[in-house]
N, C-alpha and C positions, 0 to 999 in steps of 0.2 A: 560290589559289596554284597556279603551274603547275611542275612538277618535270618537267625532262627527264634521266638518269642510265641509265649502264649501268656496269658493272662493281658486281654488288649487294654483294660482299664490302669494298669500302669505306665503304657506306653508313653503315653502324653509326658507322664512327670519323669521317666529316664530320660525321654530324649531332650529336655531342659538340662540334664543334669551333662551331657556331651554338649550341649551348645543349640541342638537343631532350633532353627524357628527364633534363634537370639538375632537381634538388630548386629550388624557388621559393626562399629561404630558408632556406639549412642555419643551420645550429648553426656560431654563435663555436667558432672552434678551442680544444680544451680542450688547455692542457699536458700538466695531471695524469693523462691519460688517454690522452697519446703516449708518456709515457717508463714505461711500468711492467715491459716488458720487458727482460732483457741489460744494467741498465745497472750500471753500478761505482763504488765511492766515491770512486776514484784514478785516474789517466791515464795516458799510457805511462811516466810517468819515477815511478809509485807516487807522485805527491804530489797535494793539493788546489789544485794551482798553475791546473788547468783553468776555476776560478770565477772568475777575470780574464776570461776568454772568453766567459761569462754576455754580456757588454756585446758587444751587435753588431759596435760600430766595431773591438772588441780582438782580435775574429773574423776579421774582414774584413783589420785589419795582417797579423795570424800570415798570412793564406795568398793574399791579394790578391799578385802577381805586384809587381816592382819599378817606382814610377811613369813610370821609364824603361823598361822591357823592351819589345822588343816584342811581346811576346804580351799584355802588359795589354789593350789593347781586345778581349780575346775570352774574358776573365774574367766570370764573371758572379754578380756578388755575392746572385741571389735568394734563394739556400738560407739563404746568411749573415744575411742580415736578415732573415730570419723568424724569426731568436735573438729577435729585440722584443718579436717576439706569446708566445714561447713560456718565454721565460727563469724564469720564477716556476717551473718545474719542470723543466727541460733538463738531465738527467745525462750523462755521456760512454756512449758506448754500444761494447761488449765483447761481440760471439756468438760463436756457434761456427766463424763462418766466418774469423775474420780473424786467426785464430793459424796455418792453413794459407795464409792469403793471404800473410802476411809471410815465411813459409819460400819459397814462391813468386818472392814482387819480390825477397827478397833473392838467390836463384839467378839472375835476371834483371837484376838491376843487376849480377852482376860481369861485365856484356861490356862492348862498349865503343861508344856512341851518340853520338858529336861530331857527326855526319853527318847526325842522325837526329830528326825528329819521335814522339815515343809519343802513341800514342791507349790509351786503359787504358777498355776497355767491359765492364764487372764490375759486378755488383750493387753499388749504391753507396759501401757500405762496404769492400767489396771491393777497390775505385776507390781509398777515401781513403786507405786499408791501401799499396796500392801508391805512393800520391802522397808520402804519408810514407817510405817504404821509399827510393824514389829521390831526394827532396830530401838524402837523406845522400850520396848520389853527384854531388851539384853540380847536378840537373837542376832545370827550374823548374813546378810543376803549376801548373795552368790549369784553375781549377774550372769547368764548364762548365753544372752541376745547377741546371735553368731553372724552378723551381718552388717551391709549398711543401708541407711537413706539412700533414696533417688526419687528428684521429682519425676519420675514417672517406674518408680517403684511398683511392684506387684502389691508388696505388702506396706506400711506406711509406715517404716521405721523411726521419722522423725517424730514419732510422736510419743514412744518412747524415751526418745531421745531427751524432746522435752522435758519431759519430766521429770527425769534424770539431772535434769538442770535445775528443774523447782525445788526438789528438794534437797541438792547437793550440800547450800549450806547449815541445812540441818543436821544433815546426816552426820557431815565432817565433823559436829562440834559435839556429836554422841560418841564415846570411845566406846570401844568393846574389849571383852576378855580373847585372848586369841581362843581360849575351849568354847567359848560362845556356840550353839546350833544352831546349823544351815538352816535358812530360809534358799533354796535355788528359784532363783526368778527368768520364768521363762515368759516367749512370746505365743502366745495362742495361734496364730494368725502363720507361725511359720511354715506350714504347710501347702496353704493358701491354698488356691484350686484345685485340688491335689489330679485332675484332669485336663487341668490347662496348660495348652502351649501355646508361650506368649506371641503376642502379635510382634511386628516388626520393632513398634515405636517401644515396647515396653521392659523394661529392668528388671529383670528375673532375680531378686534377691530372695528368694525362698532359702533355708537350709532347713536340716535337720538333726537331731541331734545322734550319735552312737552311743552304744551302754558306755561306751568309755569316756566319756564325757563326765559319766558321776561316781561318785565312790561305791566300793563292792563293797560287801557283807563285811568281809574282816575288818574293813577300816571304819567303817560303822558301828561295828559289835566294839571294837577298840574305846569305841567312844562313848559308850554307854547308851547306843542309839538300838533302840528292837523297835523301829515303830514309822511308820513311813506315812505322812498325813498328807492327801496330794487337793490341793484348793483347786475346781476349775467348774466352768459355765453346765455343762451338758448334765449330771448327776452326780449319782453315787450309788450307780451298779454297775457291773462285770460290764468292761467296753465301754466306761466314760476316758477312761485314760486316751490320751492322742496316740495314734500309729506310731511311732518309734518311742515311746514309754514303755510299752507293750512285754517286749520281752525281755527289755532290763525290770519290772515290778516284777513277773513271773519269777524272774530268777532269785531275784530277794523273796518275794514269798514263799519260795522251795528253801530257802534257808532261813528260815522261820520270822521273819519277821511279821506285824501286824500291818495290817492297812485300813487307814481312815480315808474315806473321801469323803469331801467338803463341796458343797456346790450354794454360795453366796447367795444372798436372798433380804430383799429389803428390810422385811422385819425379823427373821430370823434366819439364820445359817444353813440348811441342812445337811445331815450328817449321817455317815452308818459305817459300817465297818464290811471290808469287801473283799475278795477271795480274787487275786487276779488270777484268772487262767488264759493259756495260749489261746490266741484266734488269728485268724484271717488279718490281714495287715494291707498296706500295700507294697509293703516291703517281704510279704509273705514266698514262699520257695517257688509256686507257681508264676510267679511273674521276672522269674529271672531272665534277664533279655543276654543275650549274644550278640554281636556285634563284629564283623572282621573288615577291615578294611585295606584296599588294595590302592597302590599309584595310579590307577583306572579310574578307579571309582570318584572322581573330581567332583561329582556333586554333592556326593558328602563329606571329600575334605573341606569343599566350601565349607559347609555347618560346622568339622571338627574343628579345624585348625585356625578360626577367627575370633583368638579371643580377644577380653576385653583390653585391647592395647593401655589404653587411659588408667585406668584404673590399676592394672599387673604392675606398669612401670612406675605409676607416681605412688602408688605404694609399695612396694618392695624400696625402693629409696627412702620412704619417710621412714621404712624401718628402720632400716640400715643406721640411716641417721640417729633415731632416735629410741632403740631398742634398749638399750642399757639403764632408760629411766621406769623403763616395764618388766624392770628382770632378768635382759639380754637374753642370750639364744641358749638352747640346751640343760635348760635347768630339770629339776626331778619333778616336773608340774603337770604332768599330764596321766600320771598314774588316775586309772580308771575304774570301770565297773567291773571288769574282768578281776575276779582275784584268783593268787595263784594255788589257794587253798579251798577255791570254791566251783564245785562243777558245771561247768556252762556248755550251753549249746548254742557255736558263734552261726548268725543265721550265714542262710546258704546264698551264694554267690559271691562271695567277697575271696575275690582273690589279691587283695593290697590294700595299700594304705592312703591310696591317694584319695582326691573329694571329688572324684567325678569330671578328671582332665581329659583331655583329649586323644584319642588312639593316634598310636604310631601305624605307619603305613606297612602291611601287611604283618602286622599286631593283634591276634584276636585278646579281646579282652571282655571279659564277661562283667557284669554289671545286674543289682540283684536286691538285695536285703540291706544295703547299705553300702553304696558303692564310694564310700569313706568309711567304713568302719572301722577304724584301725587302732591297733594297740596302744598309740600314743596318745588316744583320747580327745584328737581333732575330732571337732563337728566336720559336717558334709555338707556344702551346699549343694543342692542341684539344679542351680539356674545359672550361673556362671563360670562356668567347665575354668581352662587353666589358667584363662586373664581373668578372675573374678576380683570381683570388686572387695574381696579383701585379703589376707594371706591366708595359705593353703590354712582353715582351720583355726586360725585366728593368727597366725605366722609362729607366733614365740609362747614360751611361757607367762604366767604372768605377773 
């Protein structure tokens, strides 16, 4: 195998995204052993009304975006349907964090956002905390959380999850206008390490998002949106935004739009108004890695070619089965950041579409700035190369 690569601080996080350093065969996800923390017998409104949500599909109505909105094609149902694998033990989930988070979104929904796109990048529960918080204010959240649980997870996707549970019967019995604005709710933590390569025993569910993933300028300007308010822990200057936010803000900034950033705060919000410009990323041009692989080189088809058996097969079948109650396949849902009236600069290295699969044998394939970035507006994971533990990007529309 010949490797050519500079920029070593990225290394660790491509080679998750091929497989290197991933366990041969982890362990079937165990429910009983992602919910034993934080969780509560009742939900937000104190009743067992939350074990209707137990069922995927019941998940997916409460917070799936309206079949008309248009924010529906940037929903992405993965979290939701991993309720299938996990439901034999899935409680609502209650920490410490989300009784200051709701004092938070509610100081925050009493302004005034007709104007405005919210991005909400808060540890995940954090996220759902606020996504509930504002759908009382008429706004529409856009789960955006492109992964699954595992108990021995990188990141701790059940705990999102949970709470995605807590407040699903509230959420369901709040209707919205399908023009309703996007609240997109993301997970903070999806980067994780961003220098870790996982140990043997551990479940690489990091992903991360592509500009295609959210709407472009024209579908925004369409909608009476010039104003981009983005909620997250770090600040509110140039460089709070997370690594792959980075050059989808810049490109909406170059088409005039405003930017608010918001960094939560127990007795008040803070706030300012911010100029995103280009930086260093880890997805930045200088860290584009190369990769060729040959029928010789066996020690790292070991790493390429072992994906996650468990998880490729028993979900690609649960789609199959059950795709038609999420949309079915091929619908117009994945239209993205990219518009065709808006001039971008798609980063470097991305030569396809895939999220980060496995090389074919004597295949060079280069990998870079987003080795999922693709037209279609699939997320990318880079822990679970072509058996990942959910489908390529969330599989379908949604």
């Amino acid at each position: 195998m010949r490797k050519n690569m500079c920029g070593a601080g990225f290394v660790s996080l491509t080679l998750g995204a091929l497989g290197c350093g991933e366990p041969f065969q982890p362990d079937a996800v165990s429910p009983q052993n992602l919910f034993k923390n934080d969780t509560v017998a009742s939900d937000s409104g104190k009743t067992d009304a939350w074990r209707k949500f137990l069922d995927a599909k019941e998940l997916h109505r409460a917070w799936a975006p309206a079949p008309e909105s248009p924010w529906r094609p940037f929903y992405k149902p993965t979290l939701v349907a991993s309720m299938a694998a996990v439901q034999s033990a899935a409680m609502p989930v209650r920490n410490s964090l989300m009784p200051p988070a709701e004092e938070e979104a509610a100081r925050f929904a009493a302004g005034e956002y007709s104007d405005s796109a919210i991005f909400v990048d808060l540890l995940g529960e954090e996220s759902v905390v606020w996504a509930a918080t504002l759908r009382k204010k008429g706004l529409a959240p856009v789960l955006t959380i492109n992964n699954w649980p595992h108990q021995f997870g990188v990141i701790a996707l059940e705990r999102p999850l949970g709470a995605l549970l807590y407040y699903a019967d509230e959420v369901a019995k709040a209707p919205l206008s399908a023009e309703a604005r996007p609240v997109f709710i993301l997970e903070r933590s999806r980067l994780g390490q961003k220098g870790l390569n996982p140990s043997s025993h551990q479940f690489d569910n990091r992903y991360y998002h592509a500009q295609t993933d959210f709407p472009g300028a024209v579908l925004l300007r369409s909608k009476g949106i010039n104003r981009i308010i983005y909620v997250n822990p770090r600040g509110v200057t140039q460089g709070c935004e997370e690594d792959d936010l980075s050059d989808y803000f810049t490109e909406l900034w170059n088409a005039g739009f405003q930017f608010i950033y918001v960094k939560p705060g127990s007795t008040a919000n803070e706030t300012a108004i911010v100029t995103p410009t280009p930086r260093e990323t880890i997805f930045s041009a200088p860290a584009v890695q190369t990769y060729t692989s040959t029928p010789s080189s066996s020690h790292y088809h070991h790493h390429y070619y072992r994906p996650y058996r468990h998880y490729h097969d028993w979900h690609y079948s649960y789609w199959r089965r059950s795709g038609g109650a999420w949309g079915g396949y091929g619908s117009s849902g994945y239209g993205g950041g990219y518009d065709s009236t808006t001039t971008t600069t798609p980063r470097p290295g991305v030569t396809g579409t895939g999220t980060g699969s496995t090389s074919t044998p004597g295949k060079t394939t280069t990998y870079g700035s987003g080795s999922g970035s693709s037209s279609s507006g699939k997320s990318s994971s880079y822990g679970s190369g072509s058996g990942s533990s959910r489908p390529s990007g969330s599989g379908f529309s949604s």
